[in-house]
N, CA, C and O of each residue as an XYZ file, in Angstrom:
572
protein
N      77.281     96.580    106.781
C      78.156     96.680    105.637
C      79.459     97.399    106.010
O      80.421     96.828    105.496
N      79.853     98.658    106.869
C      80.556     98.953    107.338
C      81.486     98.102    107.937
O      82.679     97.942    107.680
N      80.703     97.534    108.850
C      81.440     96.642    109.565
C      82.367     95.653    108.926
O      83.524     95.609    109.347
N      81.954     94.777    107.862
C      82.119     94.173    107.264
C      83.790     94.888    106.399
O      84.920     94.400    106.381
N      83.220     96.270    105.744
C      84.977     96.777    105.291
C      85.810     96.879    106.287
O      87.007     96.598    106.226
N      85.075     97.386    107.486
C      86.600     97.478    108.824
C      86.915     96.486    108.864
O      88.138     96.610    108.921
N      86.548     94.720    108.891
C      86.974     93.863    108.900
C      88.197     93.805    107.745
O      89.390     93.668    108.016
N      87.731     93.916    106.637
C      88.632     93.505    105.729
C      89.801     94.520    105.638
O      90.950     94.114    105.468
N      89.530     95.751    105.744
C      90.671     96.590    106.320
C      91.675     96.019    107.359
O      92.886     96.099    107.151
N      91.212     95.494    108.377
C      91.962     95.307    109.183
C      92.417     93.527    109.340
O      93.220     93.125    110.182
N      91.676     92.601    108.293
C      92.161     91.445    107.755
C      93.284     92.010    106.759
O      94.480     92.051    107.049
N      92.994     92.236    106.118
C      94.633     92.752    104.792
C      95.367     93.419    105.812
O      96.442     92.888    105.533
N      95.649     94.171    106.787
C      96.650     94.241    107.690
C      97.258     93.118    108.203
O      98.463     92.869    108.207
N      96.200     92.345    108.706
C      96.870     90.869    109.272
C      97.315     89.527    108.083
O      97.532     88.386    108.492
N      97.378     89.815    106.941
C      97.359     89.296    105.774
C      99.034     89.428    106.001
O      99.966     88.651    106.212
N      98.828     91.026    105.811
C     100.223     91.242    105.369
C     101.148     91.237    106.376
O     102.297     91.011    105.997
N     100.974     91.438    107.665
C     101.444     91.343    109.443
C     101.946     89.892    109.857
O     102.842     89.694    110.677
N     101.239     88.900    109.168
C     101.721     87.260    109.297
C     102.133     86.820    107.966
O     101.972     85.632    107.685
N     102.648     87.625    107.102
C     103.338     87.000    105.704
C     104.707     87.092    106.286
O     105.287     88.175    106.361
N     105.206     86.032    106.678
C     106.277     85.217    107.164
C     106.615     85.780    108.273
O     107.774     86.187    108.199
N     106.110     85.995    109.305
C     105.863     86.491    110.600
C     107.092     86.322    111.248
O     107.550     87.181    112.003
N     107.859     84.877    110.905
C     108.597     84.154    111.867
C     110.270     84.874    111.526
O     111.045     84.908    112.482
N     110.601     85.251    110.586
C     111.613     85.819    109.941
C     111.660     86.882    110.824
O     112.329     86.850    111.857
N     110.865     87.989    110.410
C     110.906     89.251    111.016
C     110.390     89.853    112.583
O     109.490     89.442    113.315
N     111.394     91.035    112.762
C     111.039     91.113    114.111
C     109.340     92.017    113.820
O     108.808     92.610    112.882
N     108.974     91.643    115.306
C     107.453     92.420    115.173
C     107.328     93.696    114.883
O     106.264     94.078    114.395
N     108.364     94.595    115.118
C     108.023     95.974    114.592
C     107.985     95.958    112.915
O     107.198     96.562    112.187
N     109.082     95.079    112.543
C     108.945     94.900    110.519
C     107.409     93.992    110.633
O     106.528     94.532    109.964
N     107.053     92.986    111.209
C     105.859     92.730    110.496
C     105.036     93.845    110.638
O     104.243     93.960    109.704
N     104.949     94.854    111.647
C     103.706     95.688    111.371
C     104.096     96.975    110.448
O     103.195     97.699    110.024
N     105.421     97.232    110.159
C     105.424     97.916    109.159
C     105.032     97.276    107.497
O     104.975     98.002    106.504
N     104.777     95.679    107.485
C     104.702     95.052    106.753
C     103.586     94.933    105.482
O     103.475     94.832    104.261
N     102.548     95.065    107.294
C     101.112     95.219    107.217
C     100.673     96.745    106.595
O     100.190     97.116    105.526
N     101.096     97.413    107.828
C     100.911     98.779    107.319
C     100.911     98.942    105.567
O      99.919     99.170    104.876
N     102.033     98.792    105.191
C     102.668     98.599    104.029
C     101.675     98.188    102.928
O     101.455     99.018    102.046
N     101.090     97.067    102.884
C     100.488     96.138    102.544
C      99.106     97.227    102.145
O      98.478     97.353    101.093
N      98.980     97.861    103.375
C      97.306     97.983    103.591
C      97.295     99.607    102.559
O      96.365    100.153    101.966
N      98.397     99.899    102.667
C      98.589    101.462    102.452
C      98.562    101.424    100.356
O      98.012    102.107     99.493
N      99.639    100.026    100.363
C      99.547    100.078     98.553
C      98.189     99.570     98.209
O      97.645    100.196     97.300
N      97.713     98.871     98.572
C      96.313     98.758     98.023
C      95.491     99.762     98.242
O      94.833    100.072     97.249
N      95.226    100.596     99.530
C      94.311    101.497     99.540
C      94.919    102.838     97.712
O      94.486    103.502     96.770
N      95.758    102.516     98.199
C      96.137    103.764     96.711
C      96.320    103.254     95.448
O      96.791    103.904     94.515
N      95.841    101.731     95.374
C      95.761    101.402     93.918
C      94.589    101.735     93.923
O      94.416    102.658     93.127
N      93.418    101.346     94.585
C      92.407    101.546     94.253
C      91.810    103.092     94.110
O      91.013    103.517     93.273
N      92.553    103.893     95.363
C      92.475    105.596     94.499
C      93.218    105.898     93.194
O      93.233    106.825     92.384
N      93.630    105.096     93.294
C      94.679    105.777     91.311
C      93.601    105.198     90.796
O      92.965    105.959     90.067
N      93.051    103.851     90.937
C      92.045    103.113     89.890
C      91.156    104.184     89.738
O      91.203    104.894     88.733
N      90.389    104.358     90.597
C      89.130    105.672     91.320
C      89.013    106.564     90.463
O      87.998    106.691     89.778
N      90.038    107.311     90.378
C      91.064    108.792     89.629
C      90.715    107.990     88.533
O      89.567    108.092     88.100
N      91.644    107.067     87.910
C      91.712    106.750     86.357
C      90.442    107.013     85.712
O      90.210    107.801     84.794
N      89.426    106.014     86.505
C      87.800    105.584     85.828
C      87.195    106.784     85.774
O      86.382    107.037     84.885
N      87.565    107.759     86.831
C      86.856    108.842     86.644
C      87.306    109.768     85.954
O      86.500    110.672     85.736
N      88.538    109.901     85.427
C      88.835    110.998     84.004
C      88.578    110.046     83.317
O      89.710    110.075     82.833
N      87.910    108.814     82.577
C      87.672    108.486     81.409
C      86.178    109.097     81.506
O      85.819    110.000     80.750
N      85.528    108.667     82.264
C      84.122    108.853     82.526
C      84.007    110.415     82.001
O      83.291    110.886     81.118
N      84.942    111.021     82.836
C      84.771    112.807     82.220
C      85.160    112.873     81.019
O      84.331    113.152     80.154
N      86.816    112.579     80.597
C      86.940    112.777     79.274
C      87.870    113.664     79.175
O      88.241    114.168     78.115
N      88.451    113.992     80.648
C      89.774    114.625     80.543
C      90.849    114.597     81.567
O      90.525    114.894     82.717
N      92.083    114.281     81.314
C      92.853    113.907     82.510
C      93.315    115.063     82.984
O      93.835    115.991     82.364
N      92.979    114.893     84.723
C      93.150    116.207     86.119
C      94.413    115.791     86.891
O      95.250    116.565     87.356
N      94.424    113.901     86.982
C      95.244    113.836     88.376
C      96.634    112.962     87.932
O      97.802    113.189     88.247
N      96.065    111.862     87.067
C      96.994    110.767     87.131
C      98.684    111.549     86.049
O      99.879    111.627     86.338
N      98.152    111.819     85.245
C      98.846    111.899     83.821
C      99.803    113.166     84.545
O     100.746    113.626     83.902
N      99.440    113.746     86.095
C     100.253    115.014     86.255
C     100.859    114.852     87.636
O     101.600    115.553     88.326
N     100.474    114.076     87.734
C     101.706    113.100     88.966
C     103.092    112.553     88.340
O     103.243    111.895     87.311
N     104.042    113.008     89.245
C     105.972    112.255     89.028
C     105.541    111.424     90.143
O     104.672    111.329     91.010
N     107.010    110.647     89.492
C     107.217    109.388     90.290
C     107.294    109.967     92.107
O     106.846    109.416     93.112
N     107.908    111.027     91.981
C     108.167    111.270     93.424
C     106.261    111.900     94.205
O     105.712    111.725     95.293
N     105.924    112.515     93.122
C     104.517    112.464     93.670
C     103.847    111.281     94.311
O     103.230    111.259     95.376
N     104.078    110.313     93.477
C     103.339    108.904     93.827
C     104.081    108.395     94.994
O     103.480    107.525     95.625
N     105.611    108.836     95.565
C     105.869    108.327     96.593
C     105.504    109.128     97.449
O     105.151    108.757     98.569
N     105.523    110.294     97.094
C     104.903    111.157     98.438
C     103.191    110.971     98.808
O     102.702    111.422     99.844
N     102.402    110.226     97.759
C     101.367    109.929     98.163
C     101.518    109.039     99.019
O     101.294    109.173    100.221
N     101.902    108.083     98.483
C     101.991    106.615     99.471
C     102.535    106.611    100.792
O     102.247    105.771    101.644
N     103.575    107.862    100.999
C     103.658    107.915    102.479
C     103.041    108.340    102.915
O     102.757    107.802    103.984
N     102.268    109.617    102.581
C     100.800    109.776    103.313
C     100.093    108.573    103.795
O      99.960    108.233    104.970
N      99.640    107.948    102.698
C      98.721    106.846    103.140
C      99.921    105.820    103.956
O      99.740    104.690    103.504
N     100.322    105.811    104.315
C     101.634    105.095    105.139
C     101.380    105.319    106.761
O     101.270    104.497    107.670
N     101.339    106.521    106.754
C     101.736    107.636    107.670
C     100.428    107.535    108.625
O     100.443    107.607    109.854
N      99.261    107.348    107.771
C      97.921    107.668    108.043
C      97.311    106.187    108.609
O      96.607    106.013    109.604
N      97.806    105.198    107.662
C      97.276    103.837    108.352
C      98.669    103.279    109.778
O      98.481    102.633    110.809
N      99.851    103.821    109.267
C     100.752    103.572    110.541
C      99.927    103.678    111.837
O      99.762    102.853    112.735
N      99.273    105.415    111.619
C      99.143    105.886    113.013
C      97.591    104.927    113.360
O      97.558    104.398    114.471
N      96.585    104.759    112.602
C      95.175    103.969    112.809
C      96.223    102.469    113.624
O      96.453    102.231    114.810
N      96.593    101.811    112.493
C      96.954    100.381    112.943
C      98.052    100.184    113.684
O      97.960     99.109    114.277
N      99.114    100.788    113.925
C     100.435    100.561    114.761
C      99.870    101.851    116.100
O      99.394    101.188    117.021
N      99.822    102.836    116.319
C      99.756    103.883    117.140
C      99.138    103.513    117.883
O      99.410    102.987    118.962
N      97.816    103.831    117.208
C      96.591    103.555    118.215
C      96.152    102.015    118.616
O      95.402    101.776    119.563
N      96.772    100.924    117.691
C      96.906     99.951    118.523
C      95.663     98.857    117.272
O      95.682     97.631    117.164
N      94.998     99.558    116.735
C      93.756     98.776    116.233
C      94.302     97.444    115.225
O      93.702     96.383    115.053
N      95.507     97.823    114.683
C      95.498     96.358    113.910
C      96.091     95.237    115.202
O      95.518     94.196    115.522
N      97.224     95.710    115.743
C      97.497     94.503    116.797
C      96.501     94.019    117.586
O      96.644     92.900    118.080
N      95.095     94.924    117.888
C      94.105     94.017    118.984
C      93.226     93.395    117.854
O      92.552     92.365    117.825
N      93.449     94.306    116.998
C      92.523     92.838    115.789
C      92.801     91.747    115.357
O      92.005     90.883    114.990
N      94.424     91.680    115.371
C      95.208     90.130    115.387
C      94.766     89.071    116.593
O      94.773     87.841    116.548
N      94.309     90.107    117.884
C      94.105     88.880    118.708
C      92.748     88.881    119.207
O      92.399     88.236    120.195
N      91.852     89.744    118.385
C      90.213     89.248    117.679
C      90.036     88.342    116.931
O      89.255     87.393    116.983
N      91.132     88.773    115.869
C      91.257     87.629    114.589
C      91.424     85.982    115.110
O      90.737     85.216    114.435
N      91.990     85.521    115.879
C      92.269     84.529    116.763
C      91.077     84.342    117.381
O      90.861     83.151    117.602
N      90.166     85.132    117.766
C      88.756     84.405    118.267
C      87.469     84.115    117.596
O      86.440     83.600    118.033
N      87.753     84.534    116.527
C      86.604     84.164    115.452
C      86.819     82.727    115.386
O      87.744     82.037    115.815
N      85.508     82.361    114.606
C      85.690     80.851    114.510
C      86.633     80.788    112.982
O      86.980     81.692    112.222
N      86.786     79.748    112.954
C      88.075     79.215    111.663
C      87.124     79.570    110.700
O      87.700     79.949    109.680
N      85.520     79.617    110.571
C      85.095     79.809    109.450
C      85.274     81.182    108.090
O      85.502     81.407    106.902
N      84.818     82.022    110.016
C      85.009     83.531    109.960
C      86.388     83.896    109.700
O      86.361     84.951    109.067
N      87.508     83.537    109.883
C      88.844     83.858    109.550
C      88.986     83.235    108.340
O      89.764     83.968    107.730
N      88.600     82.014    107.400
C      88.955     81.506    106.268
C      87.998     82.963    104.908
O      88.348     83.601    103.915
N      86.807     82.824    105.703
C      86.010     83.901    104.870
C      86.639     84.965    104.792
O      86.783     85.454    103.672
N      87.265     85.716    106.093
C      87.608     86.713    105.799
C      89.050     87.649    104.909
O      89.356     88.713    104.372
N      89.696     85.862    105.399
C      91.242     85.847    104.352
C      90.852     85.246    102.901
O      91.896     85.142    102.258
N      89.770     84.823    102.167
C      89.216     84.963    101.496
C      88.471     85.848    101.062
O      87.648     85.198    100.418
N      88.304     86.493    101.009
C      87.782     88.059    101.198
C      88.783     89.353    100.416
O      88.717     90.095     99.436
N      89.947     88.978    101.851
C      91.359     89.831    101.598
C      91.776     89.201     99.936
O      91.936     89.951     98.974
N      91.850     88.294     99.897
C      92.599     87.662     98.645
C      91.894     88.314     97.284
O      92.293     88.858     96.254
N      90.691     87.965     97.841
C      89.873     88.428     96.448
C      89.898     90.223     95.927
O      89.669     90.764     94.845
N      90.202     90.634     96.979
C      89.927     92.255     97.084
C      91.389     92.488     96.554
O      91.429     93.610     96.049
N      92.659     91.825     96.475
C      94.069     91.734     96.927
C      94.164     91.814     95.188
O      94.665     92.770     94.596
N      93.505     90.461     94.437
C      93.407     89.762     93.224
C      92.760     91.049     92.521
O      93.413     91.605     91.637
N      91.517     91.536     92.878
C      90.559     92.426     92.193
C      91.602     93.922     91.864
O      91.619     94.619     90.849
N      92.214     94.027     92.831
C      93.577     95.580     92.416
C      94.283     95.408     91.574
O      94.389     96.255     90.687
N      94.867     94.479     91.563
C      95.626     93.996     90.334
C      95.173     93.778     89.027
O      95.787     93.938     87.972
N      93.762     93.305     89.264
C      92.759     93.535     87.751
C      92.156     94.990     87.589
O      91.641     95.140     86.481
N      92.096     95.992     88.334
C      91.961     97.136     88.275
C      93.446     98.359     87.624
O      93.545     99.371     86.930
N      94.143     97.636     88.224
C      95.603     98.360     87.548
C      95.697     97.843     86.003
O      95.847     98.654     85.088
N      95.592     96.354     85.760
C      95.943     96.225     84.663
C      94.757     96.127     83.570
O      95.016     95.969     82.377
N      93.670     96.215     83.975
C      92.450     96.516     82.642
C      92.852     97.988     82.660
O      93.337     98.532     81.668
N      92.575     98.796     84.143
C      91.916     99.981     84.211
C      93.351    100.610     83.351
O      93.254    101.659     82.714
N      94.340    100.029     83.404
C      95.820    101.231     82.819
C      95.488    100.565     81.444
O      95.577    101.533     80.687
N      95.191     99.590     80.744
C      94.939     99.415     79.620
C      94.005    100.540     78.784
O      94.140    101.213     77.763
N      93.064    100.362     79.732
C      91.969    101.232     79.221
C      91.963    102.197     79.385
O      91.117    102.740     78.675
N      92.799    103.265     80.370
C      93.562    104.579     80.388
C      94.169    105.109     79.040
O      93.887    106.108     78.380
N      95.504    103.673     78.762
C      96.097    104.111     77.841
C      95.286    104.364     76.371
O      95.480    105.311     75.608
N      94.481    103.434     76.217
C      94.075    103.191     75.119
C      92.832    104.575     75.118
O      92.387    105.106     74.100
N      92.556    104.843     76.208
C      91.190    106.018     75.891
C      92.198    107.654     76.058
O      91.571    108.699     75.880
N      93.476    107.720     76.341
C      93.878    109.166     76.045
C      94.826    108.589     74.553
O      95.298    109.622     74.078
N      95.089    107.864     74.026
C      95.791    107.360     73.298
C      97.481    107.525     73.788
O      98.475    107.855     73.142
N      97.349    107.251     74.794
C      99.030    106.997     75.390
C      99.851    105.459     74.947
O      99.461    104.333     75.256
N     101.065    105.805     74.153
C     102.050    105.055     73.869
C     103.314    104.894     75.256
O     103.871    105.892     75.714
N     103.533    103.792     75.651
C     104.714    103.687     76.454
C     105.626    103.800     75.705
O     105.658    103.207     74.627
N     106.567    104.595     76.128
C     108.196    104.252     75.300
C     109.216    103.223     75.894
O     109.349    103.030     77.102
N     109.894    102.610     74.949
C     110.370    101.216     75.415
C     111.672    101.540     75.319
O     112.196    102.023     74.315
N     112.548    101.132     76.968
C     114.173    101.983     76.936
C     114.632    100.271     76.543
O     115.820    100.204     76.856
N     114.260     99.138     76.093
C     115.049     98.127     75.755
C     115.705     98.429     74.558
O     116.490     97.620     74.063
């Protein structure tokens, strides 16, 4: 089972590392990836955070974060998958692992990425629904 998330960890790197590969030079695709791998890992900790002050019943993390907090998170997690996947090398030799799997194993596994990719986005937008609606938070509208 492990195994299986390092894969997809390091498939959503190559997801995002060959989204238009041919444009950019190779150091932007792997900041691309990086990129890629870093906003999803922290939707799903904000999701994490959210579910778990409803579950408690009182908000600790989200509601006391600024915008600049949330960027200073994300470069952490930036910073942290840079050095795993660009530094030490693990997403580029997994691009040319990824290339030796059979086509099955690479369709599954970019199927996989997609679904996990799809599933954050339904986590941001139920889970902030259901944030708002369980502290009773109103957005204010600058239109």
């Amino acid at each position: 089972m492990i195994q299986f998330f390092k894969e997809l960890y390091l498939t959503g790197f190559i997801f995002f590392y060959r989204a238009y590969n041919k444009s950019w030079s190779r150091n932007t695709n792997v900041g691309k990836g990086v990129a890629g791998v870093s906003l999803f890992a922290l939707i799903y900790l904000l999701s994490l955070s959210g579910w778990t002050e409803m579950l408690v019943g009182k908000q600790f993390i989200i509601s006391h974060i600024s915008k600049l907090g949330f960027s200073v998170i994300f470069f952490l997690f930036y910073a942290a998958n840079y050095y795993i996947l660009a530094i030490c090398g693990y997403g580029i030799r997994y691009d040319c692992e990824f290339n030796s799997f059979k086509k099955s194993k690479q369709n599954f596994l970019m199927i996989a990425c997609c679904i996990t990719i799809f599933a954050s986005m339904a986590l941001v937008y139920f889970g902030g629904s259901a944030y708002q609606h369980f502290f009773h938070i109103t957005l204010k509208s600058d239109f």
